[in-house]
C-alpha positions in Angstrom: -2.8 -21.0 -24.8 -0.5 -19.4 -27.6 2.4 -17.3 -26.5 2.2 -14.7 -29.3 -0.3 -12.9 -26.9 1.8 -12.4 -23.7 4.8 -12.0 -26.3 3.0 -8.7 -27.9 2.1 -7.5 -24.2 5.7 -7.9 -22.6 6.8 -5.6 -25.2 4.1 -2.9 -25.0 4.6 -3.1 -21.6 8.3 -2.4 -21.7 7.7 0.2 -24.5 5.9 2.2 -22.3 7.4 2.0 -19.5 10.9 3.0 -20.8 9.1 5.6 -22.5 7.4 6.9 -18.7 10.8 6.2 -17.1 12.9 8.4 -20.0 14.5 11.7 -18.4 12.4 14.6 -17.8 12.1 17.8 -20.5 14.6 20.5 -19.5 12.3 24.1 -19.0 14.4 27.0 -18.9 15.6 28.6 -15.1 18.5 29.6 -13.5 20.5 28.5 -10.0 22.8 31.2 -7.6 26.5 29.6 -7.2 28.4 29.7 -3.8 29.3 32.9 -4.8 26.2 34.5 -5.4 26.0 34.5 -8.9 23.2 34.0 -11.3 23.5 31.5 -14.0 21.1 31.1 -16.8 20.1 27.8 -17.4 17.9 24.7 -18.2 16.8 22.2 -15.8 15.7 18.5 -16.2 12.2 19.2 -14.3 9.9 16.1 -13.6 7.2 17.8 -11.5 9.4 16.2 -8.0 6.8 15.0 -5.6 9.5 14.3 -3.6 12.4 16.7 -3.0 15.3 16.2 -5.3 18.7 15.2 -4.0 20.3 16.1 -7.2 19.7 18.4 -10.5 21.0 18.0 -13.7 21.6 21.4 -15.4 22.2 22.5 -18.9 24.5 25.6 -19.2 25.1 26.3 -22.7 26.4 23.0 -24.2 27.9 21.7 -20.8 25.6 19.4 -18.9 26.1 19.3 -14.8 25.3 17.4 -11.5 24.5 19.6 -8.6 23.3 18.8 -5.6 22.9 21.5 -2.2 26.5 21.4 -1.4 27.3 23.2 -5.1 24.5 26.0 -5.0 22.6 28.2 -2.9 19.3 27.7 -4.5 17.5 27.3 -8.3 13.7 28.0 -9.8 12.7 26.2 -12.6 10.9 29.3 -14.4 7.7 29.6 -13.9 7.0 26.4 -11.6 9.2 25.5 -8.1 11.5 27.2 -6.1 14.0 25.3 -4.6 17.1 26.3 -1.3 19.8 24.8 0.0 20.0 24.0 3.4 21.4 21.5 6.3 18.1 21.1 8.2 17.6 18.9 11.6 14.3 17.1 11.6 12.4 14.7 14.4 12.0 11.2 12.9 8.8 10.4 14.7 5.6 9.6 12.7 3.3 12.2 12.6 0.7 9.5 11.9 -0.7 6.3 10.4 -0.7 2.8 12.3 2.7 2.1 14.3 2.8 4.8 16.3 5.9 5.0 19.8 3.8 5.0 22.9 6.2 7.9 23.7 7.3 10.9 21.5 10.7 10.3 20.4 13.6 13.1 20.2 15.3 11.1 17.4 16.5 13.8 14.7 18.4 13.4 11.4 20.1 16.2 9.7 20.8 16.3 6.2 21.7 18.6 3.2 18.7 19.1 1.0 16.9 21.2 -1.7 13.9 22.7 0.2 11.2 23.6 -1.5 10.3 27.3 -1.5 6.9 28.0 -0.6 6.8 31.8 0.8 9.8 33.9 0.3 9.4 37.1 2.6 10.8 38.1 6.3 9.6 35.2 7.3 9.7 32.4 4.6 8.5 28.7 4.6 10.0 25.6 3.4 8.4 22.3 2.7 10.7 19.2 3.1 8.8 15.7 1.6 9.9 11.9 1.5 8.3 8.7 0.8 6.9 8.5 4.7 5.9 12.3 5.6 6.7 16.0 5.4 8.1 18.1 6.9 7.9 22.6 6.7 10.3 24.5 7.8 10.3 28.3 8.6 13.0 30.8 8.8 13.1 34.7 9.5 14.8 37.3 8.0 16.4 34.5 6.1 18.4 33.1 9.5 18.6 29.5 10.1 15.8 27.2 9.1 13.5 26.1 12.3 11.5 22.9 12.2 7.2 23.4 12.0 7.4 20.1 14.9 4.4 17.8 14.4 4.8 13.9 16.5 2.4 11.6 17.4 1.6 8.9 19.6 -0.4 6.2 20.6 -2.0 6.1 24.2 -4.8 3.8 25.2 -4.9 3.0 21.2 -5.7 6.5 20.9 -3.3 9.0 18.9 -2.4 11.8 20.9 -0.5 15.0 18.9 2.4 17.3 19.7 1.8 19.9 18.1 4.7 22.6 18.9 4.3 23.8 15.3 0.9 25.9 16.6 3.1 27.1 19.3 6.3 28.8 17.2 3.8 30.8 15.3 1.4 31.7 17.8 4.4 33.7 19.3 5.3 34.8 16.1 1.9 36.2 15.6 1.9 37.8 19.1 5.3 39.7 18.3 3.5 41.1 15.0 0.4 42.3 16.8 -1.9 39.3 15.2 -5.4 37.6 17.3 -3.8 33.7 17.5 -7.2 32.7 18.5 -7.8 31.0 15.7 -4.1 28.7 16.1 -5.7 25.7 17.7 -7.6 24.4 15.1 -4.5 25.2 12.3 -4.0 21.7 10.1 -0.5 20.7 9.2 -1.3 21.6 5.4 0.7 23.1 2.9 -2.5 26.0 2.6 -2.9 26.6 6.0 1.0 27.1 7.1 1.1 29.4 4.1 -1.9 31.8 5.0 -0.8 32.1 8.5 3.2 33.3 6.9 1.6 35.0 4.5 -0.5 37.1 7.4 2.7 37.0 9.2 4.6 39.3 6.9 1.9 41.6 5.9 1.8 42.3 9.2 5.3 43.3 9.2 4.7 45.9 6.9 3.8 44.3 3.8 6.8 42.7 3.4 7.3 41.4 0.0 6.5 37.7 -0.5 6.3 35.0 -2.9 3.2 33.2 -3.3 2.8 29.3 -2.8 4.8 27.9 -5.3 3.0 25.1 -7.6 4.4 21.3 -7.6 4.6 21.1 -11.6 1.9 23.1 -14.4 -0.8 24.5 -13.9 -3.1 22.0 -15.4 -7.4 22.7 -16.6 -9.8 20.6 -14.6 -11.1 19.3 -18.0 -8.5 16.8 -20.1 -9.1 14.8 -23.6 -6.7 11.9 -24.3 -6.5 9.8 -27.1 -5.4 6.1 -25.9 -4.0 2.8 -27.7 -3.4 0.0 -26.0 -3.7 -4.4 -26.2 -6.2 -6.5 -24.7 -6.0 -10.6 -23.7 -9.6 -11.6 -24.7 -10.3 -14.8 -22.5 -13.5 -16.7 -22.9 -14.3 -18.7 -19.8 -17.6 -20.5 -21.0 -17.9 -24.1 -22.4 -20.7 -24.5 -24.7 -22.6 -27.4 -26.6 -21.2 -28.1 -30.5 -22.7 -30.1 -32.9 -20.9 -33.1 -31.8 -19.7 -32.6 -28.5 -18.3 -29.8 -26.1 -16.3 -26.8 -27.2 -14.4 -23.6 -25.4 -12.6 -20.5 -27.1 -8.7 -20.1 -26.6 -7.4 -16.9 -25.8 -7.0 -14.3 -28.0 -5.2 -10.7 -28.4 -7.0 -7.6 -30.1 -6.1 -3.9 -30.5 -8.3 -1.0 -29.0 -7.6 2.7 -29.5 -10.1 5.5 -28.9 -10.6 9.2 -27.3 -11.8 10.2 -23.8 -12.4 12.7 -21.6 -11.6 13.3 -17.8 -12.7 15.8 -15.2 -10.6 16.1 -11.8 -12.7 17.1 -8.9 -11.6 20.0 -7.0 -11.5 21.1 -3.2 -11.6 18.6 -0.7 -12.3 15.9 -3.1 -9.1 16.7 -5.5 -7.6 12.9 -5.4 -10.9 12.0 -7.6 -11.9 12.1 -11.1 -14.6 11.0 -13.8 -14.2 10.4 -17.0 -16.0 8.9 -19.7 -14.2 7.2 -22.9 -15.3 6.0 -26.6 -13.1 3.0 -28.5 -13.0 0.7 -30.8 -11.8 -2.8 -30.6 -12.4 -6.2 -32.7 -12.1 -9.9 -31.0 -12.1 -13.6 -32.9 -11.4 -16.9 -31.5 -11.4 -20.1 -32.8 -11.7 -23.5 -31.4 -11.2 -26.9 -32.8 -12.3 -30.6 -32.1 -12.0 -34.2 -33.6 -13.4 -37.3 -32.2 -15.9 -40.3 -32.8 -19.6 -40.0 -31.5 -22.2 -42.9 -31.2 -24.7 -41.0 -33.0 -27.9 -43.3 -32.9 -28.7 -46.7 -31.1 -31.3 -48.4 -33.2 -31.1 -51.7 -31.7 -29.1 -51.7 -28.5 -26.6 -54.7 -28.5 -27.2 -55.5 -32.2 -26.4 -52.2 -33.8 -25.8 -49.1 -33.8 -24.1 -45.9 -36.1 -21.1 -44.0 -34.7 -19.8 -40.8 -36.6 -16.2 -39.5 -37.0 -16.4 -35.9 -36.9 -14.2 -32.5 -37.6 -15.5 -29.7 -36.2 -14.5 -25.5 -35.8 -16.1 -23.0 -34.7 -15.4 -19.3 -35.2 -16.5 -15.9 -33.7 -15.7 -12.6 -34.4 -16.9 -9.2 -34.2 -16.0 -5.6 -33.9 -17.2 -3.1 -30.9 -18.0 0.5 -30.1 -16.5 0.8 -26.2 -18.2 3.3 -24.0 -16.6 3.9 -20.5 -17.9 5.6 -17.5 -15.4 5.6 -14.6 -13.9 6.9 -11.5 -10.4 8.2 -10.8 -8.9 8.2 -7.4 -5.0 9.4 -7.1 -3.7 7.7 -4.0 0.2 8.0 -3.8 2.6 10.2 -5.9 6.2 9.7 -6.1 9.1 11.6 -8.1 8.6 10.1 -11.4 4.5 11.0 -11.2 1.5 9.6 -9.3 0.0 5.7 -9.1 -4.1 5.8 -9.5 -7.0 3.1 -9.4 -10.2 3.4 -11.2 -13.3 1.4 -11.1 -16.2 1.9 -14.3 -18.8 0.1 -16.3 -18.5 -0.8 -19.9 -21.2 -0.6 -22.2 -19.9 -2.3 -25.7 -21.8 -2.7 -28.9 -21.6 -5.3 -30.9 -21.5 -3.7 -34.7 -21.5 -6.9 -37.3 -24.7 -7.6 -37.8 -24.1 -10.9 -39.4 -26.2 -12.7 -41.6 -29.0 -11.3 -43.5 -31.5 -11.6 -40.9 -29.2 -8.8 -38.6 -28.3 -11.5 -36.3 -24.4 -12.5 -35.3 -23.8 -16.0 -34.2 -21.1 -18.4 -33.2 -20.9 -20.8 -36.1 -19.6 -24.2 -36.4 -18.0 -26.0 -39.4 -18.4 -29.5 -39.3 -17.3 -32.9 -41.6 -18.2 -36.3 -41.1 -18.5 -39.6 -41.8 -21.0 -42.4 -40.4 -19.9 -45.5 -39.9 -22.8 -48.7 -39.0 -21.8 -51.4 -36.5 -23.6 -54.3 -36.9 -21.7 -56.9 -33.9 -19.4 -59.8 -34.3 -19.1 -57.8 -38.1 -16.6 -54.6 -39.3 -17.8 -51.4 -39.6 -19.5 -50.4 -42.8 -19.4 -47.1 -44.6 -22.6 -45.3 -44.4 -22.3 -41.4 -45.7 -20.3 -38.4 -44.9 -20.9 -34.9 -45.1 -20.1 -31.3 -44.1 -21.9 -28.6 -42.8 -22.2 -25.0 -40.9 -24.5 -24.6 -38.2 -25.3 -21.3 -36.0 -24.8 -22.2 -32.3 -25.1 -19.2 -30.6 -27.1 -16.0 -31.2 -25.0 -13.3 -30.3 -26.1 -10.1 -28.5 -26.1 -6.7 -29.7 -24.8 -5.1 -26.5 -23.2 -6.3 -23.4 -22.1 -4.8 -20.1 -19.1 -5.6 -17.8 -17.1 -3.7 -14.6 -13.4 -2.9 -15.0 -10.7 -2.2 -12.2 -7.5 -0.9 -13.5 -4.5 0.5 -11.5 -1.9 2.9 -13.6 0.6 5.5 -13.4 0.5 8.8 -14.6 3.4 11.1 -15.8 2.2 14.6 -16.5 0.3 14.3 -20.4 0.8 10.3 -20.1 -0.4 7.5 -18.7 0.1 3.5 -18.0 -2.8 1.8 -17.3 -3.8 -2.2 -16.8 -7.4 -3.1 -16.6 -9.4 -6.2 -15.3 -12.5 -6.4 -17.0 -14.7 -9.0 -16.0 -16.5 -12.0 -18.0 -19.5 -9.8 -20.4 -22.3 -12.4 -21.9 -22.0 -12.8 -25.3 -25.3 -15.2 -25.4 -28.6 -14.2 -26.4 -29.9 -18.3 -27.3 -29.0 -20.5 -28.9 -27.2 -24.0 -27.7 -24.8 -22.3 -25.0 -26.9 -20.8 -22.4 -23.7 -18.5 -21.1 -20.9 -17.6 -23.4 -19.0 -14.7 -22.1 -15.6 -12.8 -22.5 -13.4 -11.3 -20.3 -10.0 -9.2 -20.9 -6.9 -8.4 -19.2 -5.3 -5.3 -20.8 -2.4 -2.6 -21.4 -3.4 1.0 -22.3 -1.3 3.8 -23.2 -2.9 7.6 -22.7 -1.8 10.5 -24.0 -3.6 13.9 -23.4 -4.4 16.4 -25.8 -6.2 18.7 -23.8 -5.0 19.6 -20.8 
């Protein structure tokens, strides 16, 4: 199989990933210095997942490294809050499979940007790795206490300690609020925030800063134009003139415009979306040999044919793509995805005059007559082009692609598996499959 093809998608594949992996936009914001002073400023934002360890600032024409040691606290107008704080925090797993078969006191304490989520008399802190999260609450901006969530396993059952119900039940005691409801509180960003936020109303409407967002607001609805490579394969052997034939690979462009809808509520990791492109495919495939072509009197003689054959097919397609989305893991940089949908692609050269596209073979020869015990004697040559397959007007496959997404972009690979290209003709099954590298960019959003 030719290089050129891999060679093409190592490169779109670096392209776009240095392009994804390039330093984040700087949006306008300030931070308060040890002193207490404001500085107006612009920070390289990248919508953290993840709480930062470090910021890069732009103050005037002076770029800076600050990390919770240097400041008190920044806000990247109009999106997170962020404070600095030395916070101790239990190491146990609040879930998932290898859970201690008893709770462990383990802590770590560490200097770290907390992210703001209520600001108030008593204000709320989230705290999130690669593992688990962790929320934090303080009041009247004392020190920062631990929301303390730990499981367990016992008799392969997980068993919870759940002290964080506890803290604010007595905290909603001292302000005069029913707790009856505490038992069933989740360890969600939501739920911590309404019971805060009930907390210091109750205090006497204590001012209080809503739940920050983790990046922009963004429209349920998004349009994105894409461009990307694909690796046609063609797995079929099929029946020649003279013998047996199979299509090397091949490399095409595709572009095209699509729209996606995220799902909302309890079903917000989803999406649909539903794409139109356009994409070409040929492939070629060559053989020479000899053939015994016709046995007229078997051990006396008999003709035998050398032979040059091609054959060719291309075409161009309309791509229509009906999928579904599902976010499952987020990081700093943006979140990973998989999707799963069914192609519907249409064939659009009609081909010859009757409407019909084939896969054609060019052929040359020359027959040759073996009479034994004598030399081989010349007997005609010729050339020729013969339709082998009828191709289809339409033809359906299932893709699974895995990608990455970085706020208006993303990276996507897709599997899409063999389609039938056959309608009749000598090859029963011809089909096409592709491997391939999209870039998405949204225009909407």
């Amino acid at each position: 199989m030719s290089t050129k093809p891999l060679t093409c998608l190592t490169i779109l594949l670096f392209l776009c990933v240095h392009s994804a992996y390039s330093n984040g936009r700087f949006y306008p914001g300030y931070y308060i210095d040890k002193n207490g002073d404001s500085v107006a400023c612009t920070i390289e934002y990248n919508y953290w997942y993840r709480n930062p360890g470090s910021i890069v600032v732009m103050v005037g024409n002076t770029k800076k490294t600050l990390g919770p040691a240097d400041i008190r606290r920044f806000r990247v107008t109009g999106y997170d809050e962020y404070q600095s704080a030395s916070v101790t925090y239990h190491l146990n797993p609040r879930g998932g499979q290898d859970l201690p078969l008893q709770y462990s006191d383990e802590t770590a304490t560490r200097d770290c940007f907390l992210r703001v989520m209520i600001r108030g008399t008593y204000s709320l802190f989230e705290l999130t790795f690669a593992d688990r999260g962790y929320f934090f609450i303080s009041e009247q901006g004392g020190p920062m206490r631990e929301l303390i969530l730990r499981a367990k396993t016992a008799d392969d059952v997980m068993v919870l300690d759940e002290q964080y119900k506890s803290v604010l039940s007595e905290m909603m005691t001292r302000e005069h609020i029913s707790d009856q409801d505490i038992v069933h509180l989740k360890y969600t960003p939501g739920k911590l925030a309404f019971v805060v936020n009930r907390l210091n109303q109750a205090h006497g409407g204590s001012q209080t800063v809503a739940i920050a967002p983790k990046g922009p607001k963004t429209k349920p609805l998004r349009m994105e134009i894409f461009a990307g490579g694909m690796l046609n394969t063609f797995p079929s052997t099929y029946e020649t003139v003279y013998g047996t034939g199979k299509m090397g690979s091949t490399f095409s462009p595709e572009f095209g415009l699509g729209l996606r809808y995220n799902l909302n509520r309890r079903f917000s990791a989803f999406s649909v979306g539903l794409s139109l492109g356009f994409s070409t495919f040929s492939a070629h495939s060559t053989q020479n040999g000899n053939a015994d072509t016709k046995v007229l009197s078997p051990g006396v003689w008999y003709d035998s044919t050398n032979y040059s054959e091609s054959q060719t097919v291309s075409n161009s397609m309309l791509m229509t793509n009906l999928y579904v989305m599902y976010t499952f893991t987020q990081w700093a940089k943006g979140n990973l995805y998989a999707r799963v949908g069914i192609d519907v692609n249409y064939l659009l050269n009609a081909g010859d005059s009757s409407g019909k596209a084939y896969l054609t073979s060019n052929y040359t020869q020359t027959s040759f007559v073996h009479y034994f015990g004598f030399a081989p004697t010349p007997d005609g040559s010729g050339q020729g082009s013969v339709p082998l397959i009828h191709l289809v007007s339409r033809a359906v496959c299932y893709n699974f692609s895995a990608g990455a997404a970085f706020d208006r972009q993303r990276i996507e690979l897709t599997y899409c598996t063999p389609m039938q290209l056959a309608r009749g003709g000598r090859g029963l099954s011809f089909t096409m499959g592709s491997f391939g590298l999209t870039y998405y960019y949204s225009i909407l959003k």
